[in-house]
N, C-alpha and C positions, 0 to 999 in steps of 0.2 A: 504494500500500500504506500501511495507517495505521498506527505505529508511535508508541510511547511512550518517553519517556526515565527513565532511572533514576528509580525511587522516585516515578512518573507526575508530575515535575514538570514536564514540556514533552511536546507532541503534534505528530508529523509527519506529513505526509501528502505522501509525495514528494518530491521536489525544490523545490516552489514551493511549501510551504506549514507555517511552521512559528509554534507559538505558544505560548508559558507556560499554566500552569493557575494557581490561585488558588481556595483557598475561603475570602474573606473578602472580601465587598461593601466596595470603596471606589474612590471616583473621585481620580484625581491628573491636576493639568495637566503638559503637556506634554509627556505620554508617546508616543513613536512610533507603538508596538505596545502596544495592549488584552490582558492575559489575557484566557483563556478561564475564565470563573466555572462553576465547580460544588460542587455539594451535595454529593453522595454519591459513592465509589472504583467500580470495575468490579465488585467482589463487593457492591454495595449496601449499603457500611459509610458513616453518614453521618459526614464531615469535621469538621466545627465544628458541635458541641452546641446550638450557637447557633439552629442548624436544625433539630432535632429535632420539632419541635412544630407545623412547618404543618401547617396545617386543609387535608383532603383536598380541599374542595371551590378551595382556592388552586392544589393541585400539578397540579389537572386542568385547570381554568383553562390554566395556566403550559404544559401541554404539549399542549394545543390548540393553544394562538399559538403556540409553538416549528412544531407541525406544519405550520398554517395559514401561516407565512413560509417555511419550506422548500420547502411546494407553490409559493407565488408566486413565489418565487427561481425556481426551475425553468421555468415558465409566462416571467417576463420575458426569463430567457436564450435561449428557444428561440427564443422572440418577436426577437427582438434579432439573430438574425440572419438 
């Protein structure tokens, strides 16, 4: 079951799987655990303004490969075992 933490600052998914959110691009070393980066809330309210303004042909781009790595994720798992 996937569930959200107060005020969607953290995302669970079960027992084994939990993670920060973050809407602000930056890389830090040594950190354990990656947020999870996003643009926009569940009701499609975009987070930091800073986003506001990609070009359509970037976000279809961007959710092609999201798709395209999800299908593969799938395809190597089943493979795998």
């Amino acid at each position: 079951m996937l569930s959200f933490g107060k005020q969607l600052r953290a995302i669970s998914w079960g027992h084994k799987f939990n993670a920060d959110l973050t809407n602000t691009l930056e890389f830090k070393d040594g950190v354990s655990r990656l947020p999870i980066f996003r643009v926009m809330d569940l009701q499609g309210k975009i987070l930091n303004p800073k986003y506001e303004n990609i070009p359509k042909e970037t976000l279809l781009k961007a959710y092609s490969l999201m798709r395209h790595i999800n299908l593969t994720d799938g395809y190597l798992i089943t493979a795998q075992r």
